[in-house]
N, C-alpha and C positions, 0 to 999 in steps of 0.2 A: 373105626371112628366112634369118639364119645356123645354123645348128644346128652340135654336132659331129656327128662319123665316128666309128665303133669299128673300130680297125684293132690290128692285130698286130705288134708290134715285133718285126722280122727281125734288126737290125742295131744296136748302139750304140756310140758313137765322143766323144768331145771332138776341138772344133777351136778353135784357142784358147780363150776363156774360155767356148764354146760347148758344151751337152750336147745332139748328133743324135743320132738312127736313123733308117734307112730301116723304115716303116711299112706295112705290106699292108692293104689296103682292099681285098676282093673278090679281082678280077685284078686291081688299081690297085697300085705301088710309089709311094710319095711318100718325101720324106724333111721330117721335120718335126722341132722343138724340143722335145727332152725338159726344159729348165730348170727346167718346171712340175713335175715328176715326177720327180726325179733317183732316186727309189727305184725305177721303172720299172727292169725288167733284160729282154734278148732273151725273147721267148713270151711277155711278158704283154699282156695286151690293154688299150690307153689310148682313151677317148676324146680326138678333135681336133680342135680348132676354128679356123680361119684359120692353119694350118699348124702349130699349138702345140698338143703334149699337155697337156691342162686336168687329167686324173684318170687313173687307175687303174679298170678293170672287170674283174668276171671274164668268162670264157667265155660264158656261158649269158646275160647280160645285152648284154654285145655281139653276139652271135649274135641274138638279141631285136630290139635297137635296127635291126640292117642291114638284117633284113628289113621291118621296117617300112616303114624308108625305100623301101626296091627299093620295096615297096607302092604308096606312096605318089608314086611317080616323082620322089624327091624328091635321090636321091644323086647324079646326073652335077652339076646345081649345086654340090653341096656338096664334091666333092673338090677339094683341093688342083689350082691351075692346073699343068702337065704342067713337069717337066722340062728342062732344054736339053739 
């Protein structure tokens, strides 16, 4: 099963026709597609799903969602594959 992340946009950028940020999940940095969200600005908290910010959440509800998941042992699946 896919679920989103609620992560904290660190960083926003265009690269070509593209809208990124680098995204904080826990101790996780990802860099994912704001496209969905182009109102997203740095500090707000989006949920993401297969590396695309879907929405907008505040604080208190993303805080909410993370821990569930930890709960639930369910985020190492769910983030974003690492990096090169």
């Amino acid at each position: 099963m896919c679920l989103a992340i609620p992560g904290k946009i660190l960083t926003k950028e265009t690269a070509g026709a593209m809208l990124l940020g680098r995204v904080q999940f826990g101790g996780v940095v990802r860099q994912v597609s704001l496209d969905f969200v182009p109102e997203a600005e740095v500090g707000d908290f989006v949920m993401v799903h297969v590396g695309f910010a879907i929405s907008r959440v505040d604080a208190d509800e993303a805080e909410r969602t993370y821990k569930i998941l930890v709960e639930m042992d369910s985020i190492e699946g769910e983030l974003p594959t690492a990096e090169p």
